[in-house]
C-alpha positions in Angstrom: 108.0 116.9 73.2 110.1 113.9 71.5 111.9 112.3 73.9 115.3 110.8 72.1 118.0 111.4 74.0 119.2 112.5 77.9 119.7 116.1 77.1 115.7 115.9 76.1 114.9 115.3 79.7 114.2 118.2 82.0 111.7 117.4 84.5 111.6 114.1 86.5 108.3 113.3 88.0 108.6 110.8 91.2 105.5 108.9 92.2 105.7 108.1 95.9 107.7 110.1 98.2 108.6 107.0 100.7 112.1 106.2 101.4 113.4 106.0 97.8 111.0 107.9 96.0 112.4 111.5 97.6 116.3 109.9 97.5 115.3 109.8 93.8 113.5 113.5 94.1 116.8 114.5 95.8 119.6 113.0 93.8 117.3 114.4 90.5 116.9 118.1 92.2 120.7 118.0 92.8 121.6 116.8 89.5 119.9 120.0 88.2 116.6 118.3 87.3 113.1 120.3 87.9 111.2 117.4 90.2 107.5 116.8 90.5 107.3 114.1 93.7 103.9 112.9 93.7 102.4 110.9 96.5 98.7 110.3 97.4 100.1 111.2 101.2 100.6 115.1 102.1 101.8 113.7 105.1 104.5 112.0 103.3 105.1 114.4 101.5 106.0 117.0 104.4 107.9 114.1 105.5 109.8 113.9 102.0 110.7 117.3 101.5 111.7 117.4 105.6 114.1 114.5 105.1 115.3 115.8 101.8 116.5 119.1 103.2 118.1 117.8 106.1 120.2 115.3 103.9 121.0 118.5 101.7 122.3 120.6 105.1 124.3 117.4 106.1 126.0 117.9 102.6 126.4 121.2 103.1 128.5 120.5 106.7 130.5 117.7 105.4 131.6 120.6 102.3 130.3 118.3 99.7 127.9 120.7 98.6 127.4 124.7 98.5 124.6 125.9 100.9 123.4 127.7 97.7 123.6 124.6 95.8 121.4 122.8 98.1 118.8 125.6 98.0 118.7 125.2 94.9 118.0 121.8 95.2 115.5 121.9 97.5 113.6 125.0 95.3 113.6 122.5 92.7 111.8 120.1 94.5 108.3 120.6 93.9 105.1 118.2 95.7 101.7 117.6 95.0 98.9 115.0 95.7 97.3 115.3 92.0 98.9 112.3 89.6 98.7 115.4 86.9 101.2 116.9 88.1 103.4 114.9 86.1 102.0 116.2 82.9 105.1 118.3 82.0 107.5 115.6 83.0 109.9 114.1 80.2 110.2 111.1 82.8 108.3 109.7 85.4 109.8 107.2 88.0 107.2 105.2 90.2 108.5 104.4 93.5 105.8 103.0 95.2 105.3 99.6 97.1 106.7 96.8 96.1 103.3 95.6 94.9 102.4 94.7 91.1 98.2 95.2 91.5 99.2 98.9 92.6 102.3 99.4 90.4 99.8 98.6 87.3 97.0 100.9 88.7 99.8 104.0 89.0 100.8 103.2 85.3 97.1 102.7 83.7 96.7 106.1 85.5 99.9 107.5 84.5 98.6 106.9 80.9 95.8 109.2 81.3 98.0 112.3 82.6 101.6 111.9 81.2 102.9 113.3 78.2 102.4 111.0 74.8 106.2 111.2 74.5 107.2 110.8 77.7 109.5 107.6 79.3 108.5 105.5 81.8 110.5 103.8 84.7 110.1 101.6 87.8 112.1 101.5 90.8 111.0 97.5 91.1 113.6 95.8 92.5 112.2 92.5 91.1 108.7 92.9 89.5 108.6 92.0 85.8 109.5 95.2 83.9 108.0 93.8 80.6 104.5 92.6 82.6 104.2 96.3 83.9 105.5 98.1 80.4 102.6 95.8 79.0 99.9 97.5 80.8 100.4 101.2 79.7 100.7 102.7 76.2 104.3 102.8 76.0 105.9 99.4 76.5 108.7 100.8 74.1 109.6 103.7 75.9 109.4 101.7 79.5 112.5 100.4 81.6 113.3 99.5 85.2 115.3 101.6 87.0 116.2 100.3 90.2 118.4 102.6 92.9 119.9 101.5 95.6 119.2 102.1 99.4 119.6 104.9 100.7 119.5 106.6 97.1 122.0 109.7 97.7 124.7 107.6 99.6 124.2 104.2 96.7 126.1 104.6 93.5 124.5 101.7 92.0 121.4 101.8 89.9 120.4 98.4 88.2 118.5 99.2 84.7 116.3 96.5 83.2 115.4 96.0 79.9 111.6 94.9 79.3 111.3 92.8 76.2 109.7 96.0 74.1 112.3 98.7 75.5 113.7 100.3 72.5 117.4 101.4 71.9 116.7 105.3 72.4 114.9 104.8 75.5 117.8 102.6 77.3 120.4 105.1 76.6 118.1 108.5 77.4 117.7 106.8 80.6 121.4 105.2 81.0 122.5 109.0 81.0 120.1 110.4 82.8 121.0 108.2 85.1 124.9 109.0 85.0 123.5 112.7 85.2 122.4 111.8 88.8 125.5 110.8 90.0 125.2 107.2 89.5 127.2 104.6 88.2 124.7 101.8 86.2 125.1 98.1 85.2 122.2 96.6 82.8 120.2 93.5 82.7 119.8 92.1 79.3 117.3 89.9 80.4 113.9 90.6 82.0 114.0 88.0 85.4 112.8 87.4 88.7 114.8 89.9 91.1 117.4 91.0 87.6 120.7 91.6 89.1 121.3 92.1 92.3 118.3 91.0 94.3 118.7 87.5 92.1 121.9 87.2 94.4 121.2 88.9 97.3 118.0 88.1 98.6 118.9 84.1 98.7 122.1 84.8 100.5 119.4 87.2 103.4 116.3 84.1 103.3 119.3 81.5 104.0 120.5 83.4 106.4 116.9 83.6 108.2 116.7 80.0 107.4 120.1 79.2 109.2 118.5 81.3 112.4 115.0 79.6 111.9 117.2 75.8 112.4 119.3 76.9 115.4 122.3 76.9 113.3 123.5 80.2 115.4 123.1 83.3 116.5 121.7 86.6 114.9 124.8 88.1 116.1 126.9 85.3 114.9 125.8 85.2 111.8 125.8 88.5 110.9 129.6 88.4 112.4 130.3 85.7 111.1 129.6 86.9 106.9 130.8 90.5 108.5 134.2 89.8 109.3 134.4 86.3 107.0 133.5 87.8 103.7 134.3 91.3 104.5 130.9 92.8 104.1 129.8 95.9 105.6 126.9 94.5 107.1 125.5 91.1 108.6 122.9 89.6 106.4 120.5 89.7 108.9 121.2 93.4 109.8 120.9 94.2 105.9 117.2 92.7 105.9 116.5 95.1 108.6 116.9 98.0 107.4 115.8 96.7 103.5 112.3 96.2 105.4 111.6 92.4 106.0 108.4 93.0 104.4 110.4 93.8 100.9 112.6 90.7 101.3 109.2 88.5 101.7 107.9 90.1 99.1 111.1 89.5 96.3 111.3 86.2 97.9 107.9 85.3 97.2 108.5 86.8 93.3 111.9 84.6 93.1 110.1 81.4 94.1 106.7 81.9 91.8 108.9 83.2 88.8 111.3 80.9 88.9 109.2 77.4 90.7 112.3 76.5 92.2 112.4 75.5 95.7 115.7 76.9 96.4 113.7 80.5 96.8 111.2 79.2 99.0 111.1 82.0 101.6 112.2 81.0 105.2 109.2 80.3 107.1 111.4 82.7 110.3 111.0 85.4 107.5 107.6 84.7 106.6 106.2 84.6 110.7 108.5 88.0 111.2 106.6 89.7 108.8 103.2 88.6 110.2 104.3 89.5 113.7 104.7 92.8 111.8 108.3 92.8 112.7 109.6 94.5 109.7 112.8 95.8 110.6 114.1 99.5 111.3 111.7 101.3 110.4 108.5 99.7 112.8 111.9 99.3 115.9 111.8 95.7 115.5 112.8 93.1 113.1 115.8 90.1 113.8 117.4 93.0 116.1 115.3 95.9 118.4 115.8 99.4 117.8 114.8 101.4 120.8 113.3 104.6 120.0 115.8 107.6 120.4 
């Protein structure tokens, strides 16, 4: 099973079936790809394949996609607690925590049950790519492959170059990802947070910082960069529903890879997260979220 090019790549496996682990499954399924999401979790699981076929039957309302075609989709979809499940898979995408002790544990193990020939991708947002291609027995045929959130509404996905990624493997995975719907930009160099979380997560911690000093508002500043830089979003309302925990947690990669005090996280960041205020999903982060 020689992986050299896109049209070499049937199956997708997808390890963790959180919040962008099944909008991978489901932009993969939809693109025609057989999809083996694999999570230690049946709960999440239930949970993934539940969320997954209601974001299919709101596609299928809005006319942007036959109700046979999201059948389909969802038949293609297959789940399972067992890492082996993967075996058949001509690429497998971890998704899990942004976390590089468990991230190199999935991979070591990954080794052990994925094809020889197989590619390997991480959805880090800001994790070393080469560290974790280092740790498996494929550092050549190992990229990052960040999607945005929420995967099936994002167009973007960042792709990272580790310093051992070879040619083939960069463009199997380029148009793999093009396959999916996506539109990709590529960063040459292996760094702290790559693209877009190299820019983005400064602009969120200064905003916390400019809370954390009395400077204004939440609401002020999020209007503030809302209507003055014509954003979609507030900064502040953007950390939310990232997960304040994942903010910290680039934040805290920025400022150790780089050992420049300009990424120091905001200490308001830092106590949020320890309050356990971690945004949308836990109903409380710089705003509340009343439960529906």
């Amino acid at each position: 099973m020689a992986v050299e090019r896109a049209s070499d790549i049937h199956t997708i496996g997808v390890i963790g079936a959180g919040q962008m682990g099944n909008g991978i499954a489901q932009v993969a399924a939809t693109a025609g790809y057989t999809v083996r999401l694999v999570d230690v979790s049946e709960a999440a699981l239930a949970k993934a394949r539940s969320t997954i076929e209601a974001n299919l039957g709101r596609l299928v309302k809005k006319d942007l996609l036959a109700a046979d075609g999201a059948a389909a989709a969802l038949a293609r979809v297959h789940t399972d607690t067992a890492l082996a499940a993967v075996g058949d898979a001509q690429l497998v995408i971890e998704a899990a925590t942004e976390n590089i002790g468990l991230k190199e544990r999935i991979f070591a193990d990954l080794c052990k049950v994925a094809h020889p020939d197989a590619l390997f991708a991480s959805n880090t947002s800001s994790i070393s790519i080469t560290r974790l291609a280092r740790g498996t027995d494929r550092p050549a045929r190992f990229m990052g492959m960040h999607f945005m959130n929420p995967v099936p509404v994002m167009k973007l996905v960042e792709l990272i170059r580790g310093l051992q990624t070879d040619d083939a493997t960069a463009a199997a995975i380029t148009e793999t990802a093009h396959r999916m719907g996506k539109t990709t930009v590529m960063s040459q160099k292996d760094v702290p947070g790559f693209i877009v979380n190299r820019v983005l997560m400064p602009y969120i911690n200064e905003a916390a910082q400019a809370l954390y000093e009395g400077v204004a508002s939440v609401e002020d500043i999020d209007t503030a960069m809302k209507l003055g830089t014509n954003v979609p979003m507030g900064p502040l309302t953007l950390a939310d529903f990232i997960g304040l925990d994942t903010c910290l947690a680039i934040m805290e990669v920025l400022h150790e890879g780089f050992a420049d005090s300009k990424y120091r996280p905001s200490p308001l960041l830092r106590k949020y997260v320890e309050a356990g205020w971690l945004g949308r999903k836990v109903g409380r982060g710089f705003y509340a979220y009343p439960a529906a």
